[in-house]
ZAROTI-98552 format. One record per atom (N, C-alpha, C): x, y, z. Coordinates in steps of 0.02 Angstrom, whole numbers, padded with zeros to 5 digits, always signed. Layout:
REM residues N
XYZ;...
//
This chain:
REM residues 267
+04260+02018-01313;+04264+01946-01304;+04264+01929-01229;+04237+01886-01216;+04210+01889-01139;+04234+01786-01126;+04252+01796-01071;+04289+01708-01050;+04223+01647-01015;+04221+01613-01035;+04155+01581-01006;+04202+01504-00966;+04170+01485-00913;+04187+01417-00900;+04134+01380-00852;+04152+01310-00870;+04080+01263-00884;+04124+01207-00812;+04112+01215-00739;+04166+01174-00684;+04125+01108-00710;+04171+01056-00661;+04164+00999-00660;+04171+00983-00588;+04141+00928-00579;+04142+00923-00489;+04111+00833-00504;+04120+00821-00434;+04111+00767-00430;+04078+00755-00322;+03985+00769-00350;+03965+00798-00283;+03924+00732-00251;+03921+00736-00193;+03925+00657-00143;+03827+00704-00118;+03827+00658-00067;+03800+00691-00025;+03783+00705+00044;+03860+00733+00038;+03889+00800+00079;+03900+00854+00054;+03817+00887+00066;+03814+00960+00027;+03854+01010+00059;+03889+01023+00137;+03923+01065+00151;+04000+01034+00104;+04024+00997+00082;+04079+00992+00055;+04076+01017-00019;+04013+00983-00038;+04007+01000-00119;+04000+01073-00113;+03969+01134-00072;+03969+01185-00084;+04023+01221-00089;+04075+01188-00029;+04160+01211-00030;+04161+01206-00096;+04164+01153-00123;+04204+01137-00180;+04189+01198-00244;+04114+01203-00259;+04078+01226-00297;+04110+01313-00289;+04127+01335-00209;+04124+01408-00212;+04217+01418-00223;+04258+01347-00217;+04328+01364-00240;+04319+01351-00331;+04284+01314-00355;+04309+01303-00439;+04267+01393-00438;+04206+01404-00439;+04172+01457-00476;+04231+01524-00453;+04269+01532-00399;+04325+01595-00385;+04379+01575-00422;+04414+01504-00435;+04467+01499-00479;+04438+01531-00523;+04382+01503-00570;+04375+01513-00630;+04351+01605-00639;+04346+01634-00574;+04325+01688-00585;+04411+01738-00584;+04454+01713-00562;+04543+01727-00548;+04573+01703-00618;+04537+01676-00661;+04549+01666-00738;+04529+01715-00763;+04492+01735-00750;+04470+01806-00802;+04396+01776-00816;+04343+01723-00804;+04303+01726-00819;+04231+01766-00798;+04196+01770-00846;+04150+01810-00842;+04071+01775-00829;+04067+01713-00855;+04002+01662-00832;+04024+01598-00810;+04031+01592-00758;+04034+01517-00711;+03959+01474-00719;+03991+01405-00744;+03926+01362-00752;+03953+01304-00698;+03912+01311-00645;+03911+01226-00613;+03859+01166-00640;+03887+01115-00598;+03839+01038-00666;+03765+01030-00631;+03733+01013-00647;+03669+00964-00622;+03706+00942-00557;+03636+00948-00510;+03657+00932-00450;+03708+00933-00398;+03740+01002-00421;+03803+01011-00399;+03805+01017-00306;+03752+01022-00293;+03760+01027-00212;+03733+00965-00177;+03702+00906-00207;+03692+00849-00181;+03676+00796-00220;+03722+00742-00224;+03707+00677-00264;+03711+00613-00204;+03663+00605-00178;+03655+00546-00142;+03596+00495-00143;+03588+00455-00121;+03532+00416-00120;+03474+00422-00135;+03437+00387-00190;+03372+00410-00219;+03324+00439-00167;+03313+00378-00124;+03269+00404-00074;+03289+00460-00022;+03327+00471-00022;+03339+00541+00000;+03335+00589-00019;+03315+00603-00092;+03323+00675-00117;+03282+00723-00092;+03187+00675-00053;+03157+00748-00002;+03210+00797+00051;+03247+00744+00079;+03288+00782+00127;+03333+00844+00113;+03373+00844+00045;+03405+00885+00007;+03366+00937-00023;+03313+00916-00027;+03273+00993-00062;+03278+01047-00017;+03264+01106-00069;+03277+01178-00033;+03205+01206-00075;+03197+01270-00064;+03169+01346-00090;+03220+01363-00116;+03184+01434-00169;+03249+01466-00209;+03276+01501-00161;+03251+01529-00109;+03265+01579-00053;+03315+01531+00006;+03327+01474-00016;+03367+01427+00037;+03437+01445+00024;+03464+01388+00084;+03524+01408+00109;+03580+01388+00026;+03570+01362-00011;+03607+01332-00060;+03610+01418-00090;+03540+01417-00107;+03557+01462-00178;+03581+01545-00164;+03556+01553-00080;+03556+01621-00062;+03644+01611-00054;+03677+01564-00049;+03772+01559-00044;+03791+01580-00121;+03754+01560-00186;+03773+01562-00231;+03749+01612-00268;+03697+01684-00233;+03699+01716-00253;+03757+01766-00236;+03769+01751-00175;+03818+01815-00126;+03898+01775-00145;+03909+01722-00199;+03976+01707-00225;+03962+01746-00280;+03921+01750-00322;+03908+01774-00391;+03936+01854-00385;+03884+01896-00334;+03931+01953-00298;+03979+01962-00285;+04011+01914-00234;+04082+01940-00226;+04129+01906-00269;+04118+01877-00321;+04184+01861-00365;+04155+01906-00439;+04078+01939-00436;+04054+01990-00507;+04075+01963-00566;+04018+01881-00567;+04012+01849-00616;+03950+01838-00628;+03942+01818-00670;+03859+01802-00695;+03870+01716-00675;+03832+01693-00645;+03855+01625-00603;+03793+01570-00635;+03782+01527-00671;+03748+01475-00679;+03746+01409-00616;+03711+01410-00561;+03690+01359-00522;+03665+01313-00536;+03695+01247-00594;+03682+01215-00627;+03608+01174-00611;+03590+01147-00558;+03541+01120-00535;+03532+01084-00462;+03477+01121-00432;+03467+01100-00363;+03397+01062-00368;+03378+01018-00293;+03311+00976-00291;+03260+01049-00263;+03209+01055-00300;+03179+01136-00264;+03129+01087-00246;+03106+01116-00177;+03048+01088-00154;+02965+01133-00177;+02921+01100-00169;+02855+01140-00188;+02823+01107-00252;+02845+01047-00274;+02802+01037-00353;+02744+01001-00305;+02694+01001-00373;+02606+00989-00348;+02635+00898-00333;+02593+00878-00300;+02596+00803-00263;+02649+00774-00247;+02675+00823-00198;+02735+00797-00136;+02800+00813-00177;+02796+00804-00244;+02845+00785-00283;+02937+00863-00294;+02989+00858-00314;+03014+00891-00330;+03038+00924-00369;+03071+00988-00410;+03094+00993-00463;+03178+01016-00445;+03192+00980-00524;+03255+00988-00544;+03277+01079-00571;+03294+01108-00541;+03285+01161-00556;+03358+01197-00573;+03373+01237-00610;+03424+01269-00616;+03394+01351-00623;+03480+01391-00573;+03463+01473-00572;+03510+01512-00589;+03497+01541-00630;+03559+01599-00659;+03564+01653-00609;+03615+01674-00601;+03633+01739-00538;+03676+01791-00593;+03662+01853-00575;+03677+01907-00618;+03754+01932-00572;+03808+01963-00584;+03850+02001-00556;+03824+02031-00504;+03804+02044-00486;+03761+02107-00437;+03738+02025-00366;+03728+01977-00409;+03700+01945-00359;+03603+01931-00347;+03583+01944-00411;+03512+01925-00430;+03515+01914-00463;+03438+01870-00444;+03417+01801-00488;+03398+01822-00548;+03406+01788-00607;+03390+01806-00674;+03364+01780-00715;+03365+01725-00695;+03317+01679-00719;+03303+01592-00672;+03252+01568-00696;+03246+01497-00643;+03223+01461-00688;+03236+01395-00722;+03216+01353-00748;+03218+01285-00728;+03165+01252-00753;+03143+01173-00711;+03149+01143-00747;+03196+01071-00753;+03194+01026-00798;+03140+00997-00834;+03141+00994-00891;+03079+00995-00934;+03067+00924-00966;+03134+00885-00961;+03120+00797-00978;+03156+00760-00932;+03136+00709-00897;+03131+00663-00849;+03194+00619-00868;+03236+00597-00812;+03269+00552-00841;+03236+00478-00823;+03194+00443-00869;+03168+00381-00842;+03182+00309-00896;+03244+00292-00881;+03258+00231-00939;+03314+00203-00888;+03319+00144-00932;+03364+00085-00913;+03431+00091-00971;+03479+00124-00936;+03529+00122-00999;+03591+00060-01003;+03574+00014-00976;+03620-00062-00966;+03693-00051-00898;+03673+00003-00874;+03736-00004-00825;+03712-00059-00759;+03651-00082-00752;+03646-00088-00702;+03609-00069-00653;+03566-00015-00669;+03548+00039-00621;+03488+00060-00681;+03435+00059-00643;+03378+00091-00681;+03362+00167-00641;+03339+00185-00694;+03346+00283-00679;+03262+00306-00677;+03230+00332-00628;+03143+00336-00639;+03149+00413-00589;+03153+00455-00639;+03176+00513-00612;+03118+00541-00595;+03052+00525-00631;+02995+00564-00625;+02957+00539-00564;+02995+00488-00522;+02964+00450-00455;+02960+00485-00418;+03006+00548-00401;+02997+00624-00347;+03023+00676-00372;+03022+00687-00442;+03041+00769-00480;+02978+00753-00513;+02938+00817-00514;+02889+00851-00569;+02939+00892-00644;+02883+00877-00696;+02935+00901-00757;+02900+00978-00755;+02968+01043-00780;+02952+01104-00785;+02919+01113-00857;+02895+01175-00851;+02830+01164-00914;+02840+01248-00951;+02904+01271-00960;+02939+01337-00968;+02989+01320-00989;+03009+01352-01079;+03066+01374-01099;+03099+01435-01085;+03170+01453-01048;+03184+01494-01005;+03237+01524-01062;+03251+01599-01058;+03319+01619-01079;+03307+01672-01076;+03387+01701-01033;+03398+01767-01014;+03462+01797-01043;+03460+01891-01039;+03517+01897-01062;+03573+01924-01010;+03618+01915-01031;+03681+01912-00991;+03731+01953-01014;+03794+01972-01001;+03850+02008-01020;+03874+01962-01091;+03859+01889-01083;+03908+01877-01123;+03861+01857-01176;+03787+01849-01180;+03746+01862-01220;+03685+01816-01203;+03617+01808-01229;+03567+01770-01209;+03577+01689-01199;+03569+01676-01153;+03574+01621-01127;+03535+01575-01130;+03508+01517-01154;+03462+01471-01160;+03473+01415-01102;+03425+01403-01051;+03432+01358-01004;+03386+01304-01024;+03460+01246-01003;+03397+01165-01012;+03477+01127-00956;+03441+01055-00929;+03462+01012-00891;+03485+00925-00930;+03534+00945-00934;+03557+00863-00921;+03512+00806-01013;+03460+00781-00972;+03467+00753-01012;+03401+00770-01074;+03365+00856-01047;+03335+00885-01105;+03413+00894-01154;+03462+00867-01162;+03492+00877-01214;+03488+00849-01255;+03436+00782-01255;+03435+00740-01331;+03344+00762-01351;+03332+00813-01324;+03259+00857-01353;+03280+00926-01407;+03295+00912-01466;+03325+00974-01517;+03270+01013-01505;+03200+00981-01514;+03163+01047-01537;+03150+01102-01460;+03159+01092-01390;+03186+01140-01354;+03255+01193-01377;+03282+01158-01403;+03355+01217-01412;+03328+01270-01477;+03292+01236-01515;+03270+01269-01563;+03222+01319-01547;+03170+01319-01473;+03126+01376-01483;+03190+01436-01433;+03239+01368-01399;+03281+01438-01371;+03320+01483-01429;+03331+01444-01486;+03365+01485-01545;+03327+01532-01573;+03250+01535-01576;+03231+01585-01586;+03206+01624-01551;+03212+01609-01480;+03183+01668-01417;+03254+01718-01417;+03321+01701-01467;+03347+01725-01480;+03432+01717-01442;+03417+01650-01402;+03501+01627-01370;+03550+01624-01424;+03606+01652-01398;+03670+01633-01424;+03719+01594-01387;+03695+01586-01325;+03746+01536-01299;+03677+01469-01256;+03710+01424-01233;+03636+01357-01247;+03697+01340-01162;+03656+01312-01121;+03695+01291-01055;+03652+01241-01046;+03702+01185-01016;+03677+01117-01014;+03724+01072-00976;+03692+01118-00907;+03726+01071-00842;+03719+00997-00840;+03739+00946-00831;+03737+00891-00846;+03772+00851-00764;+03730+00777-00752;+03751+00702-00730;+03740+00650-00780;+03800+00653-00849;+03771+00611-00888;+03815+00530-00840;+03784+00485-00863;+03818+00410-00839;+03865+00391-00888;+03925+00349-00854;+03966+00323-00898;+03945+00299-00930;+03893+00256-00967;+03842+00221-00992;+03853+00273-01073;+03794+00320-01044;+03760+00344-01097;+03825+00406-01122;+03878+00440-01073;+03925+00482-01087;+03969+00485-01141;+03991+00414-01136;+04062+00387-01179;+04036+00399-01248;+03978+00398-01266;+03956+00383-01342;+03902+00441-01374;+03875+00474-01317;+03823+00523-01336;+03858+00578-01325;+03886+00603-01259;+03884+00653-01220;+03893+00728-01287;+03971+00714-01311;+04009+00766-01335;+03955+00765-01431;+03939+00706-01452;+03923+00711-01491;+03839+00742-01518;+03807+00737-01455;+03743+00795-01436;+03779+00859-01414;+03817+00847-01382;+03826+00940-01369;+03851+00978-01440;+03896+00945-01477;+03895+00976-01560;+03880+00985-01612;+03818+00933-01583;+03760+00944-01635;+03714+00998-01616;+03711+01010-01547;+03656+01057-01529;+03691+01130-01539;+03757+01136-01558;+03796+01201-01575;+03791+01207-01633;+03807+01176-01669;+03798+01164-01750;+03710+01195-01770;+03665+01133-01757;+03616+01169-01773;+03576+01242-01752;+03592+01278-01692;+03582+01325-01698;+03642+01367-01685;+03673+01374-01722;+03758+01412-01723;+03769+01459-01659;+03765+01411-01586;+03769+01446-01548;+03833+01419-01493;+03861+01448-01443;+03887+01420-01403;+03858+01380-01357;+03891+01328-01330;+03855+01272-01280;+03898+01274-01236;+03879+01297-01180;+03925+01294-01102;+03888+01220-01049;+03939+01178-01066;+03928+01118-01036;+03958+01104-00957;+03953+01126-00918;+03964+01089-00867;+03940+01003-00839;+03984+00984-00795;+03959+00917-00795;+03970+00873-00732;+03945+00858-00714;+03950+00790-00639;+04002+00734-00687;+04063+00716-00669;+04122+00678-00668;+04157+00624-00653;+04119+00578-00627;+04190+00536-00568;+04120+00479-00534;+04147+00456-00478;+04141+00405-00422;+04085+00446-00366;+04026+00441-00372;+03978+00486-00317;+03970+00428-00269;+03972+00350-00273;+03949+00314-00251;+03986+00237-00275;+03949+00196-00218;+03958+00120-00261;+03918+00108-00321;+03867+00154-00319;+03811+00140-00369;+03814+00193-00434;+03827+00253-00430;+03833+00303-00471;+03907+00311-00503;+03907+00338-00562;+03983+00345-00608;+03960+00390-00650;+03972+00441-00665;+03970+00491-00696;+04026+00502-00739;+03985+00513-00821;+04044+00542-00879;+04100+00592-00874;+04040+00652-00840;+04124+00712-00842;+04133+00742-00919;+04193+00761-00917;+04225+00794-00986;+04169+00864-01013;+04168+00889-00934;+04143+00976-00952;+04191+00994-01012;+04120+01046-01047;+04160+01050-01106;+04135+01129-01139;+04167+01173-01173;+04128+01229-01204;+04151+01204-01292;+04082+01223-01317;+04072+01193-01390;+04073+01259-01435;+04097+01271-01493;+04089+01358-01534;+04022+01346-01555;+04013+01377-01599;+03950+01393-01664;+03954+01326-01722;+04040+01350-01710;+04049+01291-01778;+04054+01211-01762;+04031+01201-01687;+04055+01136-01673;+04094+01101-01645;+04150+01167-01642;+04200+01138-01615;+04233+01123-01525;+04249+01084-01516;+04273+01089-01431;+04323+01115-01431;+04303+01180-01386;+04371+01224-01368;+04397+01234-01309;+04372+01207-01240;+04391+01193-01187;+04358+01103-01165;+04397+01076-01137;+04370+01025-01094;+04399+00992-01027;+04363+00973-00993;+04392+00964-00920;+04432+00899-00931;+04478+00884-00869;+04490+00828-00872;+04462+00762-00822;+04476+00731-00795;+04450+00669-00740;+04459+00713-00695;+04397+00703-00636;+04382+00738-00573;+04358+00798-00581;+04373+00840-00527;+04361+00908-00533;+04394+00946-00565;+04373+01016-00578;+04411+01041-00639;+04370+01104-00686;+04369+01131-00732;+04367+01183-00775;+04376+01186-00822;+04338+01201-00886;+04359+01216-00953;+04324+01271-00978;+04383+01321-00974;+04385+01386-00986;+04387+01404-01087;+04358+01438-01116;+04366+01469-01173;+04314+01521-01184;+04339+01565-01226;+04313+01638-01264;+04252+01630-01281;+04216+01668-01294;+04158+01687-01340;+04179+01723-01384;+04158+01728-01438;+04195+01769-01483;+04135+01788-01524;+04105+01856-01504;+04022+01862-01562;+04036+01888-01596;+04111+01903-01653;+04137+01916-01719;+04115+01866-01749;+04154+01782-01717;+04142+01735-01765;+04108+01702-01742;+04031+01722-01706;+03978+01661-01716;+03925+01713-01759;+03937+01799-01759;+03891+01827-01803;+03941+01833-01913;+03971+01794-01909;+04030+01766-01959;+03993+01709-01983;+03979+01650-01953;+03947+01582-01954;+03887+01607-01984;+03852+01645-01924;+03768+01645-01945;+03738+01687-02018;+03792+01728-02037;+03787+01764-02077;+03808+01725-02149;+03864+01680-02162;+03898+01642-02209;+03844+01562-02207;+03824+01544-02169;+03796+01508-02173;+03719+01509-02141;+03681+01537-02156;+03622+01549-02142;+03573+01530-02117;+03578+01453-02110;+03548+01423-02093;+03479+01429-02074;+03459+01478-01992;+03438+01485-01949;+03386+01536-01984;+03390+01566-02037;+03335+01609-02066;+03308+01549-02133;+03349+01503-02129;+03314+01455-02202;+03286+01379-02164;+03223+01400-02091;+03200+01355-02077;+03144+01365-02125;+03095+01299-02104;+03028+01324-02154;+02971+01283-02100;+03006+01246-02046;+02972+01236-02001;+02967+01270-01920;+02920+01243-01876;+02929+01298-01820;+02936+01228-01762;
//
């Protein structure tokens, strides 16, 4: 049984602070006994739309090469929930998230695959695809604590992604998140247990939290979800951690008693 935890942060943009922050929750949570540290979407810079060229990096940049050499020295398998990567075709950027192995290599890289572009009544219209390109790759790697299915934020209301990750063979589903107070209060927890439920897997939720701005407000309430649905860790307001088990007795218990996942008939 292996300890997983999903931080919570609440990141400005002041990426030398958010990285402090990011490299004290991922060592707490690694001084817990955990074994996969998940940071949220955008954990190293949330500032001003038009700024996000300035914040972009390479995978080889200064962000991610810190969060491979934390992954090393605290010998965790480290989820870098999502950075702005520079290089998409027409000027544009991607939303990218990178798994780091114990050792401190990369293990996988995945690019957000749905856009956040709607008006959800806060006030604030969201046109994410104005300087992120969408990634065009279902990603999942395996890990100590078992195959990992990577997606961003708000590919969480896209089932049929979790589903080709359920059969590329994930048992645990990660889904760094900036959901808005808006859309949080009423969706957030109730997509993340549906997306456990239907493919009886664990969901390691990390999440953006709090006050980034006059303009931005973020849900929060990082959370780890079982097989069966259930919330078994969750963060509280601000920064923070929600630590719980994996337990692949009782999610290969679930999949076996309730079968589900062999009685599709579609693809």
């Amino acid at each position: 049984m292996h300890l997983i935890a999903a931080a919570q942060m609440v990141s400005t943009a002041d990426k030398a602070y958010n990285l402090d922050v990011a490299t004290r929750l991922v060592r707490q949570a690694a001084s817990l006994g955990a074994h996969l540290v998940g940071l949220p979407e955008n954990f190293s810079w949330m500032g001003p739309e038009p700024e996000r060229p300035c914040a972009a990096e390479g995978l080889e940049g200064p962000t991610l090469s810190r969060m491979a050499e934390l992954a090393r020295g605290t010998r965790t398998t480290l989820l870098a929930g999502s950075i702005l990567e520079e290089g998409a075709p027409g000027g544009r950027l991607y939303n990218t998230s990178v798994l780091f192995g114990p050792d401190g290599a990369r293990l996988a890289v995945y690019r957000k695959m749905h856009l956040f572009d709607v008006d959800v009544g806060d006030g604030a219209t969201y046109q994410e695809s104005a300087a992120v390109a969408p990634g065009t790759e279902v990603v999942a790697a395996d890990t100590v604590v078992g195959r990992l299915g990577m997606s961003v934020c708000y590919d969480l209301r896209f089932p049929e992604l979790y589903r080709r990750l359920s059969k590329d063979g994930a048992t645990l589903l990660a889904v760094p998140a900036a959901f808005t107070m808006m859309t949080g209060k009423d969706h957030w927890e109730v997509l993340l247990r549906a997306r456990a439920i239907e493919n009886q897997a664990y969901v390691l939720a990390p999440a953006q939290g709090g006050r980034h701005s006059a303009q931005r407000l973020t849900y929060g309430h990082a959370m780890v979800v079982d097989p069966w649905g259930l919330v078994t860790a969750r963060a509280s307001e601000g920064e923070g951690l929600a630590v719980a088990p994996v337990d692949p007795e009782l999610q290969a218990r679930i999949r076996r008693n309730l079968p589900c996942l062999s009685h599709r008939r579609l693809d």
